[in-house]
Residue, then its C-alpha position, 0 to 999 in steps of 0.5 A: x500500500x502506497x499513500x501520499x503524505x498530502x491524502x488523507x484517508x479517514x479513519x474507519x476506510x477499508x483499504x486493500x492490499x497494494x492500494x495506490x493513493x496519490x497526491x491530495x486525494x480523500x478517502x471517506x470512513x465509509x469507503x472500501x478500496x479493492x486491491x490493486x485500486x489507484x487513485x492518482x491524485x485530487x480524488x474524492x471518495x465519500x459515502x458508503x462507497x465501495x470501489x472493485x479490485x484494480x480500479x483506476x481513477x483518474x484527479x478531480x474525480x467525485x464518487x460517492x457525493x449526495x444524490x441530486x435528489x430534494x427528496x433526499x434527507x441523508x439516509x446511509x445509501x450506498x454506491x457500488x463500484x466494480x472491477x477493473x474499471x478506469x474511471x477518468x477525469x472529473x467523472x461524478x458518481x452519487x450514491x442512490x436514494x431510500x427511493x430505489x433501494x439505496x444503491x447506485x451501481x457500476x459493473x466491472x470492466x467498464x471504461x468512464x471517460x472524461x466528464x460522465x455523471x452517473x446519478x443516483x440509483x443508476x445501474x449500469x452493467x459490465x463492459x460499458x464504455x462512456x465517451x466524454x461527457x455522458x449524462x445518465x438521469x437518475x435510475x437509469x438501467x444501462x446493459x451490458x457492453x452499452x457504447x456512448x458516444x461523447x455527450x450523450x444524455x439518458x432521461x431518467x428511469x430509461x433502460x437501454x438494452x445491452x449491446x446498444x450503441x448510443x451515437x454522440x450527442x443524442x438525447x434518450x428519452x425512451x428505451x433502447x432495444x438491445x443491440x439497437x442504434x440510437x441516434x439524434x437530439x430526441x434519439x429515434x433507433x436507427x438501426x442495428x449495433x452490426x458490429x457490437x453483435x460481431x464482436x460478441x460472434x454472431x454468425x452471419x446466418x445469426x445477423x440475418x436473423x436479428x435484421x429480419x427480427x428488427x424489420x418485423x418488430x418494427x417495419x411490417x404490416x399493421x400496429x407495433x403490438x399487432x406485429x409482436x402478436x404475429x412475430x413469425x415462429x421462425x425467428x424466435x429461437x435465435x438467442x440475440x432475438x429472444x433478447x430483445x423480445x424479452x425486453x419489449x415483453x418487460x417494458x414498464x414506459x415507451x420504446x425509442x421507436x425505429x425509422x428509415x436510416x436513409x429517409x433520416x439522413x435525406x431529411 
């Protein structure tokens, strides 16, 4: 364990063995560090906050303030942190409110670029990359190995489905299919994340599959609900397809609804 004679780590933390602690960090009573974690300098990490093995965190870094939240009124809520994560510059994480559990909380192996927030009662799963200045609202349910683009925005209570790409600067105000690409100031789905699927070994027999499904679902004849009472037996079986019907079975509030790619760009 390594710690800087300018950090100051309270007492009643939890550190882990070969634990690295830089210049001018602070480290709250009720924090836990795995082993291996670094944090290089001017990070703050307070709350009931825990922190997975090797994780890096980058200065200026704030894990573990208050939700931004008027409802909250200082309840013991907590923030859990994974694995082998690298947490950036200045990125923002806020414990979660009695609300929702108490827990906001951040899969392993995820990459957080500079400037994210991730509010209270957020779950985010693992293998998630955030590019520069992604904004999560509160309660968000992100899957895994979700892509954003730099300075996306996700609505509150949205859930976007795992192995989606969110492009740049889009705006999520409803729920994103897994696998699917969102696009836009108010984001409509815009297609298919083609390669997030190949880099997880669909085949291409596979691919067609989930291109026909994603034409079914929401290019066919008639009304969205009437297409899924008719979804063609034939495609059900393929296991990304399962995934995204089971998505649409589950939601609770509306879906990024899918339009014409090319009608989009010739707008």
């Amino acid at each position: 364990m390594t710690i800087d004679s300018t950090a100051r780590v309270v007492s009643g933390a939890v550190i882990g063995s070969d634990v690295t602690i830089g210049p001018y960090c602070i480290v709250g009573p009720h924090v836990s560090l795995g082993n291996g974690c670094v944090l290089q300098s001017h990070v703050n990490i307070e709350g009931h906050t825990s922190v997975g093995s090797r994780t890096k965190i980058s200065p200026f870094v704030s894990l573990g303030g208050p939700p931004q939240s008027i409802k909250y009124a200082g309840q013991p809520t907590r923030l859990e942190i994974g694995s082998e994560c690298v947490i950036r510059e200045s990125v923002t994480m806020n414990i979660g409110t009695a609300e929702d559990g108490g827990l906001t909380k951040v899969g392993d192996r995820c990459f957080i670029m500079t400037g994210t927030h991730v509010a209270h009662d957020c779950k985010v799963g693992d293998d998630v990359v955030f590019a520069n200045n992604v904004l999560l609202g509160g309660h968000s349910i992100i899957g895994d190995r979700v892509t954003f683009g730099g300075g996306a925005a996700v609505r509150q209570f949205v859930r976007i489905g795992e192995g989606a790409m969110i492009v740049g600067l889009s705006g999520i105000r409803a729920d994103v299919i897994p696998f699917g690409m969102a696009h836009g100031p108010l984001a409509d789905l815009v297609g298919l994340n083609v390669v997030g699927l190949r880099r997880r070994g669909i085949d291409k027999a596979g691919l067609h599959r989930v291109r026909d499904a994603y034409q079914a679902i929401f290019f066919g004849e008639g009304t969205f609900k009437e297409r899924l009472a008719r979804f063609p037996e034939e495609l059900s079986s393929e296991p990304m397809v399962i995934k995204i019907l089971d998505f649409i079975k589950t939601a609770k509030r509306p879906l990024t609804m899918a339009v014409n790619r090319g009608e989009l760009e010739a707008s």
